[in-house]
SELUM-105200 format. One line per field, with one value per residue (C-alpha): residue number from 1; chain; x, y, z. Coordinates in steps of 0.001 Angstrom, whole numbers, padded with zeros to 6 digits. Layout:
N
num: c(NUM	...)
chaine: c(A	...)
c1: c(X	...)
c2: c(Y	...)
c3: c(Z	...)
END
This chain:
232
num: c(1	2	3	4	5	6	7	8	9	10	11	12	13	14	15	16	17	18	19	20	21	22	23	24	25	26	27	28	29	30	31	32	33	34	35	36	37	38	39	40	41	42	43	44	45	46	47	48	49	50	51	52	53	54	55	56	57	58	59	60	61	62	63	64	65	66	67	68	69	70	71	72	73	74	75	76	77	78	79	80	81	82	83	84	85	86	87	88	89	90	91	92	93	94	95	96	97	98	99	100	101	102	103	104	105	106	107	108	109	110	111	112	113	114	115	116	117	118	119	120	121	122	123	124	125	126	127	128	129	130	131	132	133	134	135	136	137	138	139	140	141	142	143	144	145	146	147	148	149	150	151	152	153	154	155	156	157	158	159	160	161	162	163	164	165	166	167	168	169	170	171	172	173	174	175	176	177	178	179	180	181	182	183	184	185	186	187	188	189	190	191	192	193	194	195	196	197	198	199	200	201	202	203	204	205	206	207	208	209	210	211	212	213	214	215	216	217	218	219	220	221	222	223	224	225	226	227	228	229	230	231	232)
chaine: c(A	A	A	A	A	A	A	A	A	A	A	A	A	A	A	A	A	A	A	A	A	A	A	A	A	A	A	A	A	A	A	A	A	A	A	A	A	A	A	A	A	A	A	A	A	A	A	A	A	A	A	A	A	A	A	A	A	A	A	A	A	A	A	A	A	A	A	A	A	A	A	A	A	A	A	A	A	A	A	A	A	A	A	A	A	A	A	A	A	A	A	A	A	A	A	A	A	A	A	A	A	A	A	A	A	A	A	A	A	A	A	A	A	A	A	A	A	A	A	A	A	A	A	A	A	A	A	A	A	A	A	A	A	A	A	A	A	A	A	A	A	A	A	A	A	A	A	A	A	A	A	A	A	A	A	A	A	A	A	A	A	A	A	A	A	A	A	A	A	A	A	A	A	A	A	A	A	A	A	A	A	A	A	A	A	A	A	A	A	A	A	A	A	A	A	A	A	A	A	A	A	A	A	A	A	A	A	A	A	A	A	A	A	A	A	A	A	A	A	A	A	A	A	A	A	A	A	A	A	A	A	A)
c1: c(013929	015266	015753	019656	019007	016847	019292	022806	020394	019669	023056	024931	022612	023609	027524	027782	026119	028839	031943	031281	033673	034830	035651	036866	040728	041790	043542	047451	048276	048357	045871	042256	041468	041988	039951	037253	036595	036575	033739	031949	031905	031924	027923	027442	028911	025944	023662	026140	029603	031385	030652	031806	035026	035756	035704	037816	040044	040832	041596	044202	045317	045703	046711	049602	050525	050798	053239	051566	052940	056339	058228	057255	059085	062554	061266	062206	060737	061528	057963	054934	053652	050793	050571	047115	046854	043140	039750	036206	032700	030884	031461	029906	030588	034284	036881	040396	043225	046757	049788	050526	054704	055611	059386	059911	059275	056604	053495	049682	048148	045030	042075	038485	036388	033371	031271	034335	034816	038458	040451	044632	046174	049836	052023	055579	056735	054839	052493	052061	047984	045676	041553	038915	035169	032884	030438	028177	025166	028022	029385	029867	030719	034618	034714	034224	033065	035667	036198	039372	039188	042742	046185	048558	051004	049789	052236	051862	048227	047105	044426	043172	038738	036808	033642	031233	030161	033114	036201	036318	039241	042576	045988	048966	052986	055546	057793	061621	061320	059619	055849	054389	050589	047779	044902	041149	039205	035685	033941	029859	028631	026886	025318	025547	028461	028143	030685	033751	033844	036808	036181	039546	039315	042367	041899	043909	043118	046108	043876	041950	041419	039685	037999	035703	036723	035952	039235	038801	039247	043187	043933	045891	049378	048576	048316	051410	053155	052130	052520	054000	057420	056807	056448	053015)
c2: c(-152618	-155843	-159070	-158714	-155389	-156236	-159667	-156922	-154492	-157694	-159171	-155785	-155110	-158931	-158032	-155105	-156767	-159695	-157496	-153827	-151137	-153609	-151244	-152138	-151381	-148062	-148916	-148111	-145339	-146361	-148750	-146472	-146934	-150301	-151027	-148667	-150219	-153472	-152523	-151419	-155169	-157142	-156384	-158531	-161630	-163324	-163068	-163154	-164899	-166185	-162671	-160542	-162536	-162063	-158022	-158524	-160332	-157853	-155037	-157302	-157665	-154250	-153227	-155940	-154454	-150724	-152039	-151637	-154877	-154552	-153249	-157388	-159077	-158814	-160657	-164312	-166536	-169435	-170425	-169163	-166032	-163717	-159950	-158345	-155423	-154296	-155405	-154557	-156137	-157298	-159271	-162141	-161375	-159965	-159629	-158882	-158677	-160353	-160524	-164639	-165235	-168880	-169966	-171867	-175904	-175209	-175959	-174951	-178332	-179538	-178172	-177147	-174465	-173514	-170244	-168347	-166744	-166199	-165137	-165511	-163721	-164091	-161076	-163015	-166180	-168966	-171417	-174558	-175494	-178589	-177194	-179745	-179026	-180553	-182038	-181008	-183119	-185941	-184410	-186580	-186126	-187570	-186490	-184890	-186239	-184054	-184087	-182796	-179212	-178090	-179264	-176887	-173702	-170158	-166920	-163367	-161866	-165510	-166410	-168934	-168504	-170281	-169969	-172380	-173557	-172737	-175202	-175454	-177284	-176747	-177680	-175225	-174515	-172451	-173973	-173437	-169642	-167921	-166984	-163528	-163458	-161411	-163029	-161973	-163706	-163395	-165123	-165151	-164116	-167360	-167492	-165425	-166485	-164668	-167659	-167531	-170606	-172662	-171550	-174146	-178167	-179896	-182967	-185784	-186032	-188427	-191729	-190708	-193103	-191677	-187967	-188459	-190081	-189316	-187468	-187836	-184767	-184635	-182781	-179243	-180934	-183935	-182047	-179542	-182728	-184578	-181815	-178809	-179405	-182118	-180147	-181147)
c3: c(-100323	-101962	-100469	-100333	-098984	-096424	-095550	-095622	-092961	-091043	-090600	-090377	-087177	-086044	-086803	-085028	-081728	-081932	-083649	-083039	-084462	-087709	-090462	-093973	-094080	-096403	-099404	-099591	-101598	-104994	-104841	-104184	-107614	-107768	-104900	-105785	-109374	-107533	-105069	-108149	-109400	-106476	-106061	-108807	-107385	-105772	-109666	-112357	-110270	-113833	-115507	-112634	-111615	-115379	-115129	-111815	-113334	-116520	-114002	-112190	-115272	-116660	-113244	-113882	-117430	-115880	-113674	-110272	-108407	-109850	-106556	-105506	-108328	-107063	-103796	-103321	-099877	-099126	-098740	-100717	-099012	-099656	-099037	-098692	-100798	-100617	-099536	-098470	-097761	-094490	-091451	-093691	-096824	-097448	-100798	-100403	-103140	-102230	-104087	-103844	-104343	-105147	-105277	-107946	-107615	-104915	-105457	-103980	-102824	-105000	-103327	-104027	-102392	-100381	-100748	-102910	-105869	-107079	-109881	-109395	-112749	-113279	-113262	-113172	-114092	-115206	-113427	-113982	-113397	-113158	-113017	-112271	-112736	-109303	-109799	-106660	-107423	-106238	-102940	-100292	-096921	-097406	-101055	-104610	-108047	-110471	-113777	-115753	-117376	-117526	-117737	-118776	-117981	-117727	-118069	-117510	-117924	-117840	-115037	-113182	-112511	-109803	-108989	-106970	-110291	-112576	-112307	-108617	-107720	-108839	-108194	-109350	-108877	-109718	-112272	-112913	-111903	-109018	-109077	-108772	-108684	-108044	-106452	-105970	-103336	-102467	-099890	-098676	-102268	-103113	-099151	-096083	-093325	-089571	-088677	-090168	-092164	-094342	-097526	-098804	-098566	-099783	-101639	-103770	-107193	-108138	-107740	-110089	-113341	-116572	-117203	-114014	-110718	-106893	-104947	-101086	-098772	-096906	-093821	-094685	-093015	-094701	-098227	-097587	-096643	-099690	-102615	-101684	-102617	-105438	-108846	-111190)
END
């Protein structure tokens, strides 16, 4: 037995004493092949994160082309909303797809991650993105050491990738039209979580002078508050 083998028997006995009965919810009609070409890849998270989120991210995409989230794009909210599609994994280590819809001049606060792997591709629209590579050698406890990697707009079958390692803070909006995006989260891949941790920490990059600067941590409110409604 391998060591992630033997660590998945260990927890899952742990789980089931503190959640019993938790089951992985069945994919809606439409959407088994999806999620079963996903599981495929997902196992190849914790060894080869940038790869796999790559191969995740080109079947989002061709799912995209064949037209399987197009019954969304008519849909307009007020406020960004997500709708979970599919998902499967653990109690500590989980992956779920969601279709994200921005209206158009709202915009995701900047924020950076903790023990995720993502990939959001765009179906409809056009994004507008800032990416920032952390440095982790230069956490600290109130802040990040970034530098800039992207500034730009994406369209349809463009993607955003984060990984712990791979540009992992970003910042992103909807521009003059509404947003409709597919997004691929995984979380517990690069480490084992029982407790359900934050795997988002908003952040303020605008202080920032020059290609590398610090950005200090925000409170959620604080950052919804602050960016949510002001366009890049």
């Amino acid at each position: 037995m391998s060591d992630l083998s033997r660590r998945d028997a260990v927890l899952t006995a742990m789980a089931a004493v503190a959640a019993p009965g938790v089951a992985a919810a069945a994919a809606p009609e439409g959407f088994v092949g999806l999620q079963q070409a996903i599981e495929r890849e997902v196992a190849g998270l914790a060894a080869r994160p940038r790869t796999t989120i790559d191969r995740i991210q080109g079947l989002l995409a061709g799912a995209a082309r064949a037209g399987a989230f197009e019954a969304w794009n008519g849909h307009r909210p007020a406020t960004a909303e997500k709708v979970t599609l599919i998902g499967g994994g653990l109690p500590w280590r989980k992956w779920k797809v969601q279709l994200f819809m921005i209206p158009a001049g709202s915009a995701h606060p900047p924020h950076c991650h903790e023990n995720l792997a993502s990939c959001l591709v765009v179906a409809n629209g056009r994004l507008r993105l800032r990416e920032y590579q952390r440095l982790r050698e230069h956490d600290a406890r109130d802040s990040v050491m970034l530098t800039r990697a992207f500034d730009g707009e994406l369209g349809p079958g463009q993607a955003i990738a984060t990984t712990e390692d791979y540009r992992n803070a970003h910042w992103f909006a909807a521009t003059a039209t509404p947003v409709l995006a597919v997004n691929f989260k995984a979380s517990g891949y690069a480490r084992p979580e029982l407790l359900r941790f934050a795997n988002r920490r908003y952040l303020d990059p605008t202080g920032g002078r020059g290609e590398v600067f610090r950005a200090p941590f925000i409170d959620g409110d604080v950052a919804r508050q602050r960016f949510a409604r002001h366009p890049l």
